[in-house]
N, C-alpha and C positions, 0 to 999 in steps of 0.2 A: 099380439105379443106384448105383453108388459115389460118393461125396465124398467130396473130398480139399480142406479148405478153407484148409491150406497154401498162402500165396503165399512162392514159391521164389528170391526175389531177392537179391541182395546185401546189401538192408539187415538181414534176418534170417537172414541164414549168418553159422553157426561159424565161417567162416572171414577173415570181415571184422574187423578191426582199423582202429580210429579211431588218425588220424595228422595230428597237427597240420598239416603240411606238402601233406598230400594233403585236397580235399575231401570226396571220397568214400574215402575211406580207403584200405587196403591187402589185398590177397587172402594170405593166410599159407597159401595152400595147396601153393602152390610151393614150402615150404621142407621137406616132406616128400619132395621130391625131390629135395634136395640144392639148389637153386635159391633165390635173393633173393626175398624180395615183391615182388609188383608192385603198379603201383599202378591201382586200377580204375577204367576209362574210364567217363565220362559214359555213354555209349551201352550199357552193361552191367549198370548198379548196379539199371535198374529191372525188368532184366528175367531179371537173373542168369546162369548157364549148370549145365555138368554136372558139376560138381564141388562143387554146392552138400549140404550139411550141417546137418542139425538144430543151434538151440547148445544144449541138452539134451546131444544123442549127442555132439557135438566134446568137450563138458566133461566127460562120462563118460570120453572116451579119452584126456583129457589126465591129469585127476586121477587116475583108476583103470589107467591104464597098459590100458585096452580091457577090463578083466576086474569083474564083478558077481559076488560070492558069492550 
């Protein structure tokens, strides 16, 4: 039996940005696409989706440009 005791929600993605303006803050995953943030719905934040990311790995591929010697 495997454990996986990651909960995968919005409040613990790399990708979530706190936004004064927004409660639940903003998803910056969209702008890897060329796209605006959006800003993430009530109905989302608790239960996440598929484009979520460790902040560990996000911060590795930000500062390190994706690469570990």
């Amino acid at each position: 039996m495997g454990s996986d005791s990651t909960v995968k929600n919005c409040w613990n993605c790399g990708y979530k940005k706190n936004k004064q303006i927004s409660l639940f803050g903003v998803c910056t995953y969209f702008e890897l696409k060329g796209m605006e943030t959006k800003e993430i719905p009530s109905e989302i934040v608790d239960v996440g989706c598929k484009n979520w990311i460790d902040k560990i790995i996000r911060t590795i591929l930000v500062v390190f440009d994706g690469e570990i010697l």
